[in-house]
C-alpha positions as CSV (number, residue, x, y, z in Angstrom):
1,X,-17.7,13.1,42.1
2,X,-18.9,10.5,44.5
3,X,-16.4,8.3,46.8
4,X,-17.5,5.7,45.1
5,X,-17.2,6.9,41.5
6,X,-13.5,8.1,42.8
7,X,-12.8,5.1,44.5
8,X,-13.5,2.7,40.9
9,X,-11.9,5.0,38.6
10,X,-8.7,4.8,41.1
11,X,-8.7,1.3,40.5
12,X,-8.8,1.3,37.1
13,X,-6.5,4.1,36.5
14,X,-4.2,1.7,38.7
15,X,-4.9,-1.4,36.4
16,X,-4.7,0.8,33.5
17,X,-1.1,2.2,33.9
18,X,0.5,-0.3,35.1
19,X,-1.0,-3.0,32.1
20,X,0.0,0.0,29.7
21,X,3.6,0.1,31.1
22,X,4.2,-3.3,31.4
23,X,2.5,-4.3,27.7
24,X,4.3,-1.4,26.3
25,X,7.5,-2.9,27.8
26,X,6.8,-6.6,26.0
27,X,6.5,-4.9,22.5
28,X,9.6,-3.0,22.7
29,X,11.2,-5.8,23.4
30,X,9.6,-7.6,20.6
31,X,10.6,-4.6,18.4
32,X,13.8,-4.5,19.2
33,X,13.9,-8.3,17.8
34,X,12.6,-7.2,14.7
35,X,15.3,-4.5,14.1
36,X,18.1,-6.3,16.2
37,X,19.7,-6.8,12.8
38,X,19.8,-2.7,11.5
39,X,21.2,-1.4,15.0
40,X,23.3,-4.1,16.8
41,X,27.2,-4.0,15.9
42,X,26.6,-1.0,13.3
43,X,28.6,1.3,15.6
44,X,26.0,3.5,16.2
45,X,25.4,6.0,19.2
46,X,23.7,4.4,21.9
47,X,21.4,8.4,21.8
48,X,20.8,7.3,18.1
49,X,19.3,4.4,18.8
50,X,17.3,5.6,22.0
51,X,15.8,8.2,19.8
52,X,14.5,5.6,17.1
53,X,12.9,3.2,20.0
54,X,11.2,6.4,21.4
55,X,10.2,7.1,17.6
56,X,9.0,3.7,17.7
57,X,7.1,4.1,20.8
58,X,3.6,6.3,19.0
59,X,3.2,3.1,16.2
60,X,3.0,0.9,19.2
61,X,0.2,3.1,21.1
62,X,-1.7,1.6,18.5
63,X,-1.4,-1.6,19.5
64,X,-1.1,-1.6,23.0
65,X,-3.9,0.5,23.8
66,X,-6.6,-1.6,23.6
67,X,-5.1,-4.7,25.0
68,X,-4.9,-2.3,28.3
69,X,-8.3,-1.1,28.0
70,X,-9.3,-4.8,27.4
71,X,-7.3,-6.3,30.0
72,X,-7.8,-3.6,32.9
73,X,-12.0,-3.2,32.4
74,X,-11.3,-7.3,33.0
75,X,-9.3,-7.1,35.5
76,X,-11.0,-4.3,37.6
77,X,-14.8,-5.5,37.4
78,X,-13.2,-9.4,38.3
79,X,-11.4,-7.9,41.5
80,X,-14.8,-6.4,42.1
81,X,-16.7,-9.5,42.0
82,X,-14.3,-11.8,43.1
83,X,-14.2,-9.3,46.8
84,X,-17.6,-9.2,46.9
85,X,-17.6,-5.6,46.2
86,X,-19.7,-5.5,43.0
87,X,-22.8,-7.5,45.2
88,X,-22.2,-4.8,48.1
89,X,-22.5,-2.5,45.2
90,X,-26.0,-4.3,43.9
91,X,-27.2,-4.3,47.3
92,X,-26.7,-0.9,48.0
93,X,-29.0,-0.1,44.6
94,X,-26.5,0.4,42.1
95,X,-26.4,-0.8,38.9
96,X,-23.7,-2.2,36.7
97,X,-24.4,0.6,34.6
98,X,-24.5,3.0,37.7
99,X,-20.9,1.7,38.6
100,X,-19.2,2.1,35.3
101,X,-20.7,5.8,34.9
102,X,-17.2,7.5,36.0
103,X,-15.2,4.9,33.7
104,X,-17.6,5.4,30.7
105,X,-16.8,9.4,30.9
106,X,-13.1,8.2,31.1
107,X,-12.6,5.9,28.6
108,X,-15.0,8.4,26.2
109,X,-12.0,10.8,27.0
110,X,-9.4,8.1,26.1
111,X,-10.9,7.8,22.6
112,X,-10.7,11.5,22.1
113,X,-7.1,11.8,22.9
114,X,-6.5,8.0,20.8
115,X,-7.8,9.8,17.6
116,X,-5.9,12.8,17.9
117,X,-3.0,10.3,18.6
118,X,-3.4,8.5,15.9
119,X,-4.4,11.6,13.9
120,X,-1.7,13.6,14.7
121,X,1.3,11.8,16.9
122,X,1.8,8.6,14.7
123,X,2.4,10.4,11.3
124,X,4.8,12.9,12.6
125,X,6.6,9.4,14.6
126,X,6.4,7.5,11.1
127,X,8.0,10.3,9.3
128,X,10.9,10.8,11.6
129,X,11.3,6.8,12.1
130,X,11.7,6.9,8.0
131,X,14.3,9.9,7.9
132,X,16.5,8.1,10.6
133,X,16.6,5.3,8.8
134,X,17.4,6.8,5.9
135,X,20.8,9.1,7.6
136,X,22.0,5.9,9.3
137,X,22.0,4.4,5.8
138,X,23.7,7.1,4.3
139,X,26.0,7.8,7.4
140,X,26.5,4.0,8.1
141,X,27.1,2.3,4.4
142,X,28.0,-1.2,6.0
143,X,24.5,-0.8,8.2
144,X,22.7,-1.1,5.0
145,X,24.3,-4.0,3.3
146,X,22.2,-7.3,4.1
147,X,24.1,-10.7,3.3
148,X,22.7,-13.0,1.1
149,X,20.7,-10.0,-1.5
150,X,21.6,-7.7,-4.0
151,X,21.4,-4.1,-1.9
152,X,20.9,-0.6,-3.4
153,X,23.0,2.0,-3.4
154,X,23.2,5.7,-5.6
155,X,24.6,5.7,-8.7
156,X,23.0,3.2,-10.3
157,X,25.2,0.0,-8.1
158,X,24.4,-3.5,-6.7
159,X,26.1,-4.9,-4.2
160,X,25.4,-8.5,-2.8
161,X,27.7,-10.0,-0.4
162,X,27.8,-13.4,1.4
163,X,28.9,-12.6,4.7
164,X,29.9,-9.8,6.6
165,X,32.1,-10.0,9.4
166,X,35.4,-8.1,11.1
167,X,35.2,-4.5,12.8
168,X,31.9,-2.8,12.0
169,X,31.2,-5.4,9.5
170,X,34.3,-4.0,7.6
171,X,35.2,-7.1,6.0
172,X,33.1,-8.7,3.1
173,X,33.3,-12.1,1.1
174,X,32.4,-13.2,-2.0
175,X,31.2,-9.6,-3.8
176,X,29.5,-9.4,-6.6
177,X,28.1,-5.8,-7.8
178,X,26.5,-4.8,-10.7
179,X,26.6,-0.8,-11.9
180,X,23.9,0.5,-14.1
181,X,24.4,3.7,-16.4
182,X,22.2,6.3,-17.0
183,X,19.8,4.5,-19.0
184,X,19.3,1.6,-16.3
185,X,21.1,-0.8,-18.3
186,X,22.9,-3.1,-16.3
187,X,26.6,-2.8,-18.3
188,X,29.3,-3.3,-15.7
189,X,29.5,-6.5,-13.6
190,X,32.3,-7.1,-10.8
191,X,32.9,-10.3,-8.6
192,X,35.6,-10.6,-6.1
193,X,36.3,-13.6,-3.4
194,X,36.8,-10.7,-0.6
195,X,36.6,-7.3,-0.3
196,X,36.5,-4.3,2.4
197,X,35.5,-1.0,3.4
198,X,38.2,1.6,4.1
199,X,37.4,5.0,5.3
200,X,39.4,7.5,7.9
201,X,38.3,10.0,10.5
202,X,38.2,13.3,8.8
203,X,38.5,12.2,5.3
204,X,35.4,12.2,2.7
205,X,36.8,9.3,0.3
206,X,35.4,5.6,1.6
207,X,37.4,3.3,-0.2
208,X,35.7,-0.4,-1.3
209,X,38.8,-2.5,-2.2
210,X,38.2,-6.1,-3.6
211,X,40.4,-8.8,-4.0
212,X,41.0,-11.2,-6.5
213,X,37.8,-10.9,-8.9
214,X,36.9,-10.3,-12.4
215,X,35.7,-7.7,-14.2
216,X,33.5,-7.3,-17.3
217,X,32.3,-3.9,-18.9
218,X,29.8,-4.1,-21.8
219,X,30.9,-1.6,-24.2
220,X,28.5,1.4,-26.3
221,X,29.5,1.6,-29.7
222,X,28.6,4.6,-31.4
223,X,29.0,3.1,-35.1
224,X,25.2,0.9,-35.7
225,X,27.6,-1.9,-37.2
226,X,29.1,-2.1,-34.2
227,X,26.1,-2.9,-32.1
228,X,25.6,-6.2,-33.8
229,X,28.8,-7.6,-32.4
230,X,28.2,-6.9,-29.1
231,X,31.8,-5.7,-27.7
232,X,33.0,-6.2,-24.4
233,X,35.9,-5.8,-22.5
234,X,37.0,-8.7,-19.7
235,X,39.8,-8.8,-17.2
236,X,40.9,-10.4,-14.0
237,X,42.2,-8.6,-11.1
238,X,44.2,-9.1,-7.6
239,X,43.2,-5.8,-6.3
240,X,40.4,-3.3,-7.3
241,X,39.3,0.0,-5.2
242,X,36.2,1.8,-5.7
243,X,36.4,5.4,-4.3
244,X,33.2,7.2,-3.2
245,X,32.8,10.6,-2.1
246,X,31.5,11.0,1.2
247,X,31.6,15.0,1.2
248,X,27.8,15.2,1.1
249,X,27.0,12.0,3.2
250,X,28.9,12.9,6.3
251,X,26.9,16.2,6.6
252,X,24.0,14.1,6.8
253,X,21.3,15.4,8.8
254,X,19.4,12.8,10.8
255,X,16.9,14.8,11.3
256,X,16.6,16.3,8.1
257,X,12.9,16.2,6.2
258,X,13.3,13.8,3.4
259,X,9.8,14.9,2.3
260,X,8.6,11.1,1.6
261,X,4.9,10.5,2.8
262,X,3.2,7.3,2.8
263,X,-0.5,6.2,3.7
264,X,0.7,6.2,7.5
265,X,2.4,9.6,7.9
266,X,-0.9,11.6,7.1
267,X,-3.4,12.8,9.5
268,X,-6.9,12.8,8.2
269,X,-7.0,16.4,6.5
270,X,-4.1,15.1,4.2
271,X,-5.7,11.6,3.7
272,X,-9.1,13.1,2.1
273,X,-7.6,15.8,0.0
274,X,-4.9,12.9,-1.4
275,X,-7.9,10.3,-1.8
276,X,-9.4,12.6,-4.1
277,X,-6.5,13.1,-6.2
278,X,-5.9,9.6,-6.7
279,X,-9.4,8.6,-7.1
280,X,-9.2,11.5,-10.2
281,X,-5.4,10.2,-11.3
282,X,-7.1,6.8,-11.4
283,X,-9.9,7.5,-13.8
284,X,-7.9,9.6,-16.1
285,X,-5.4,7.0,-16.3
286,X,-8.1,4.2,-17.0
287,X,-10.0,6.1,-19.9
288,X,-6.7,7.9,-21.4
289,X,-5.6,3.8,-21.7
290,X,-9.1,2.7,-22.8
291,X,-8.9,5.1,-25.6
292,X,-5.6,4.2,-26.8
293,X,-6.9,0.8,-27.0
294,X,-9.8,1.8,-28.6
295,X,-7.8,3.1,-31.5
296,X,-5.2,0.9,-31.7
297,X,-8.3,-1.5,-32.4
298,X,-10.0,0.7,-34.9
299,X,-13.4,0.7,-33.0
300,X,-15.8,2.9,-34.4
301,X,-16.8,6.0,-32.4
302,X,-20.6,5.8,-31.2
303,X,-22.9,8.4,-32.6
304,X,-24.6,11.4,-30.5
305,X,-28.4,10.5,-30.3
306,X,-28.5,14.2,-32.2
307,X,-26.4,13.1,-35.2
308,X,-28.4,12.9,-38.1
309,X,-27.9,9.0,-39.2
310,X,-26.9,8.8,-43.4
311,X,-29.3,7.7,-45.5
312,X,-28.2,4.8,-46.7
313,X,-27.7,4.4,-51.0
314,X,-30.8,2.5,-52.8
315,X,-29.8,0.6,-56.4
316,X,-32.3,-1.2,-57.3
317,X,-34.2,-1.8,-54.4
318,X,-30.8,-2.6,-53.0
319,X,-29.2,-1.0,-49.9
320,X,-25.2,-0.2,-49.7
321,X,-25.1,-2.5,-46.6
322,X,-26.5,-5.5,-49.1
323,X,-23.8,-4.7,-51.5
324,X,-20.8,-5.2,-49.0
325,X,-19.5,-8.5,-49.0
326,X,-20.3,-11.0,-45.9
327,X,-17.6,-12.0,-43.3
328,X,-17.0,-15.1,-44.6
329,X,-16.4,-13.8,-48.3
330,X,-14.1,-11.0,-46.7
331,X,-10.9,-12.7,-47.5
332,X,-12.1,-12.9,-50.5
333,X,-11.7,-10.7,-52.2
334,X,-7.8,-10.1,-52.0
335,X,-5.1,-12.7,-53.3
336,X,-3.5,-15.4,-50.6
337,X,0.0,-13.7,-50.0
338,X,-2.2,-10.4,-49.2
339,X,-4.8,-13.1,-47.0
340,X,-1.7,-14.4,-45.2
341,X,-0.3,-10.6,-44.3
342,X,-3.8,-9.9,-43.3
343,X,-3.8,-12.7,-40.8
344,X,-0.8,-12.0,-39.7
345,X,-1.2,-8.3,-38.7
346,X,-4.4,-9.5,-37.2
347,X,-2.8,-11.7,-35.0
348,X,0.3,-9.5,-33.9
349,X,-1.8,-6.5,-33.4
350,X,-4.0,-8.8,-31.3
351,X,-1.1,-9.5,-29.2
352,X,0.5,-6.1,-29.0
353,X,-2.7,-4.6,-27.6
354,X,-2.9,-8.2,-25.6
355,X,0.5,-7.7,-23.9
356,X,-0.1,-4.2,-23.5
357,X,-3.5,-5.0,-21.4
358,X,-1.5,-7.1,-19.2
359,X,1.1,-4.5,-18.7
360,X,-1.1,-2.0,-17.5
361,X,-3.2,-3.8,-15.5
362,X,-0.2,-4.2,-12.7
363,X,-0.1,-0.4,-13.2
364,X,-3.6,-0.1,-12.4
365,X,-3.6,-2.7,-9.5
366,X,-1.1,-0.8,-7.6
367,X,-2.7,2.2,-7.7
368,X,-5.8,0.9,-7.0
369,X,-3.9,-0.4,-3.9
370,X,-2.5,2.6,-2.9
371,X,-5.8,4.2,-3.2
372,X,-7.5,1.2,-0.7
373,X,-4.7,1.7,1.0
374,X,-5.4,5.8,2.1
375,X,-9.2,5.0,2.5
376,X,-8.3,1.9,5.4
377,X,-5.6,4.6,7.1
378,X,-8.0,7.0,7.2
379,X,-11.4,4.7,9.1
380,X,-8.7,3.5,11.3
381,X,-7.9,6.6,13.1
382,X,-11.5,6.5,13.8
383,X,-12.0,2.6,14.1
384,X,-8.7,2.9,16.9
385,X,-10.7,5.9,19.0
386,X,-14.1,3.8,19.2
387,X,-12.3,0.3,19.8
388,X,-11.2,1.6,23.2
389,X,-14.7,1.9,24.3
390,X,-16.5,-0.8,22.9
391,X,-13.7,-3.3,24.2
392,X,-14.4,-1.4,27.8
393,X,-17.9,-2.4,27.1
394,X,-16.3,-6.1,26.5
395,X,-14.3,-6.6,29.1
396,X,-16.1,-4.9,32.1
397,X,-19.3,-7.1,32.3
398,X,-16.6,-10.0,31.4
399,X,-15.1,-9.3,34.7
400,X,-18.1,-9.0,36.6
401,X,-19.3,-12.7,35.1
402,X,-16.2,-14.5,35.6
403,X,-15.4,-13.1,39.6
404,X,-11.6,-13.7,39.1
405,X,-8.6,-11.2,39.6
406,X,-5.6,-11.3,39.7
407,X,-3.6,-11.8,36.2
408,X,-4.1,-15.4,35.5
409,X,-7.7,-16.2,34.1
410,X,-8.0,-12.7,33.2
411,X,-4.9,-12.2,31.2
412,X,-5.3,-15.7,29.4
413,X,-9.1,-14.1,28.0
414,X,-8.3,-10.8,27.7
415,X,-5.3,-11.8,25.1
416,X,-7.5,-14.3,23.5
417,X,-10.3,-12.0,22.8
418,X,-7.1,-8.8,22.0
419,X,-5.9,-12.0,19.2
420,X,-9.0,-12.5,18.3
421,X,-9.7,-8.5,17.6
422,X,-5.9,-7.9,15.8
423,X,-6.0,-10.8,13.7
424,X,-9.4,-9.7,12.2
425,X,-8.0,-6.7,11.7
426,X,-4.6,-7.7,10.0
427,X,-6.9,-10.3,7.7
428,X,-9.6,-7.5,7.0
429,X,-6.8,-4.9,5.9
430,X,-4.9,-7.4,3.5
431,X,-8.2,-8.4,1.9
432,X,-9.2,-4.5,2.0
433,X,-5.7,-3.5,0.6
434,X,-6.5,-6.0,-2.9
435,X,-9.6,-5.0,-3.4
436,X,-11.5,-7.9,-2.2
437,X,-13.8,-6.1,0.3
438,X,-14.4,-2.2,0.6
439,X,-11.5,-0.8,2.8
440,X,-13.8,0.9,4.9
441,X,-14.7,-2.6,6.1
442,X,-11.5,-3.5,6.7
443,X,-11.0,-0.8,9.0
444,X,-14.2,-1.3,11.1
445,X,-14.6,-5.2,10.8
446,X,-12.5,-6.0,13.6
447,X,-14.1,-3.2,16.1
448,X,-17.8,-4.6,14.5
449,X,-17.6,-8.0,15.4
450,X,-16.6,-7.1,19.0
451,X,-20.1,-4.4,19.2
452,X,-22.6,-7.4,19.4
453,X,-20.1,-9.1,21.9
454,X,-19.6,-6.1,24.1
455,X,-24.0,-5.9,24.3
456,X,-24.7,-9.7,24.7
457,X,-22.3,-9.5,28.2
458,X,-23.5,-6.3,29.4
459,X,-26.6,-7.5,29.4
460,X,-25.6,-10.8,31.0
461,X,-24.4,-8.9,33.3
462,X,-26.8,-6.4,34.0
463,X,-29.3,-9.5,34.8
464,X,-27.0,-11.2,37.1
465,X,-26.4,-14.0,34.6
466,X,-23.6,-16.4,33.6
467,X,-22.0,-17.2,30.9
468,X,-24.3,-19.2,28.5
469,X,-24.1,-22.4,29.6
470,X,-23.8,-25.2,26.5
471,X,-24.6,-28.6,27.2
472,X,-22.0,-31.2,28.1
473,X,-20.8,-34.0,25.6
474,X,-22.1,-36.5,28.6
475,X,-25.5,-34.6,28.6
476,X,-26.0,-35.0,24.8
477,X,-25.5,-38.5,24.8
478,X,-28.1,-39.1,27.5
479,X,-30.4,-37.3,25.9
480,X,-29.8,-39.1,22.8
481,X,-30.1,-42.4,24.3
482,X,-33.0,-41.6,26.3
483,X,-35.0,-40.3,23.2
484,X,-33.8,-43.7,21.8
485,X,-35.7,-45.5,24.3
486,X,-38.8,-43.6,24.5
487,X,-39.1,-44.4,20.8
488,X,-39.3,-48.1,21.9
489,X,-41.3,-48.1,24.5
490,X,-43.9,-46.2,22.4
């Protein structure tokens, strides 16, 4: 390797880890916003929640990485220009293209080791991030109690607080909790002005004791007659404990593989093997659902082009078809109470198999989402790796044009263009994940409308040129007027 060739990629491997650092830095931070709420004050250990910021840090890679490609190409190639460097550079014979040669191999390299990031390190991140969720949830109850919404919990019970407060968030007020039974029926509802969480080192029993509340408990006859007048039993209370067995919660392993896998904690292998199945599930679910329909209806099954057709029956020149009565006589020929039956099974098979229809067809939009959903996750492991270099290809000749260093002018466009780049992305996914454009597009939109960019300035810049340079509002006018006047004179 040439000095020179050393002596570029130096400074860019300079730019480069110190705008990774300090970006990566900012969106921890900003992270640490977002879940300020599940780890301050839950009396967690401060290893605990180390380990689930450095879980965090993979899913942010994925962010950050091209903003410091973006911004350090930018800020390398200005420094250049701005030093008179890159003209020391043209008079010495070498190219633009001739100067980048070291960085292209590098940042080739970078989107090598991005894919197999993003192929292999953010799944395995994403699947631990869930499971330590999931074992401070189950080893911190109060951590998982929000204030102001009914919260889940096993066993079939709601709990919704208004606010939390006291040690650990010990002390509650104004409970209200609903407990389901096996069959999901919601049959016991409890409400209590205040309540609290009572547990002791050592012991497996947490104790939820409310104070002054009422109780109601729908009963379950067994007798049919019974059912029709809809027992219940009602009482008020000044104290009422719930006890539940930690025995099996306190053993909780943090670590521990819940086995849960979403879109995001499969590498590519996983993602074309599951697209497949669900492409599959899909389509049986669709015609199993179109034939049930089908029946329900009473359509008539088409005939193979080798069935022999039946000849129809001939009476006098007549056919059978000629002897059936027309639609409008069809009523006809029953009485009116059997005409009034008819119309109404008509009408409420019409809207069983309506409300059926409309049933399923949240099924199938889910699953159709799910499915756009793997097909996006899987393009953008590959759409990441190859937006490194075409924003490189962005943001070097950008440098070189504009001749400024420094992080002011170069920072303000580099972010501009990286918002510019995400939020196509973010838009392109959500219209990708309902089905509104392929998701394959939505994966590569954002990293195709930066290609043509990332050509029109490197050839700018190749030919010593600017910026393209639009007309002022002052210039318009002129030229406006001074078109005006010609048209007089002549």
């Amino acid at each position: 390797m040439r000095i020179l060739d050393r002596y570029i990629l130096y400074r860019f491997l300079f730019n480069f880890t110190s705008s990774f650092v300090i970006l990566m830095f900012i969106f921890i931070f900003q992270t640490i916003w977002l879940f300020i709420d599940d780890l301050a004050g839950k009396g967690l250990d401060f290893f605990i929640i180390l380990k689930f910021l450095f879980y965090l840090m993979p899913d942010l890679t994925e962010k950050v990485l091209p903003l410091t490609v973006l911004l350090s190409s930018i800020l390398t190639f200005g420094t250049f220009a701005e030093n008179y460097e890159f003209a020391a550079m043209k008079a010495s014979g070498i190219s633009l293209q001739r100067s980048m040669k070291s960085l292209i191999v590098f940042v080739t390299l970078l989107g090598g080791l991005t894919f197999y990031f993003a192929n292999d390190v953010i799944p395995i991140s994403q699947q631990k991030i869930y499971n330590l969720r999931k074992g401070i949830a189950q080893l911190k109850p109060a951590a998982v109690i929000t204030e102001g919404v009914f919260n889940d919990f096993e066993g079939g019970m709601n709990i919704k607080v208004k606010r939390k407060h006291g040690d650990e968030d010990r002390l509650l007020e104004d409970v209200l909790i609903h407990v389901k039974d096996a069959r999901g029926i919601n049959k016991t509802v409890i409400q209590s002005e205040t309540g609290e969480l009572v547990s002791e080192e050592g012991n497996d029993i947490l104790q939820l004791i409310l104070r002054d509340g009422h109780y109601y408990d729908a009963s379950t006859p067994t007798s049919p007659k019974k059912k029709k007048k809809y027992p219940f039993a009602k009482a008020d209370f000044d104290v009422y404990t719930f006890n539940i067995d930690l025995s099996e919660v306190n053993n909780q392993d943090l670590e521990k593989d819940q086995n849960i896998t979403t879109h995001k904690m499969k590498n590519v292998g996983r993602l074309r093997h599951d697209i497949d199945s669900l492409r599959d599930d899909n389509l049986k679910v669709i015609q199993a659902f179109s034939k049930n329909i089908s029946n329900r209806m009473g359509a008539f099954v088409k005939l193979r082009p080798n069935t022999v057709a039946v000849k129809p029956m001939v009476h006098d020149t007549l056919t059978y078809a000629d002897s059936l009565p027309s639609r409008k006589g069809f009523l006809g020929l029953f009485k009116e109470w059997e005409q009034v039956q008819l119309i109404n099974s008509a009408k409420n098979s019409t809207s069983n198999i309506l409300s059926s229809v409309k049933g399923k067809r949240q099924e199938i939009r889910n699953r159709k989402k799910i499915y756009n959903l793997h097909i996006s996750a899987m393009h953008k492991k590959y759409a990441l790796a190859f937006s490194c270099i075409i924003l490189f290809f962005v943001g070097a000749p950008l440098g070189a044009i504009i001749r400024k260093g420094g992080i002011g002018l170069p920072m303000v466009i580099a972010i501009i263009l990286f918002l510019v780049y995400y939020f196509l992305g973010v838009f392109a996914e959500n219209y990708s994940k309902e089905g509104n454009i392929h998701p394959i597009m939505g994966a590569w939109l954002s990293t195709l409308v930066m290609m043509p960019l990332g050509i029109f300035l490197t050839r700018r810049a190749t030919a010593d040129k600017g910026m393209v340079k639009l007309p002022s509002f002052k210039e318009l006018i002129g030229d406006l007027f001074k078109r005006k006047k010609n048209k007089e004179e002549d």
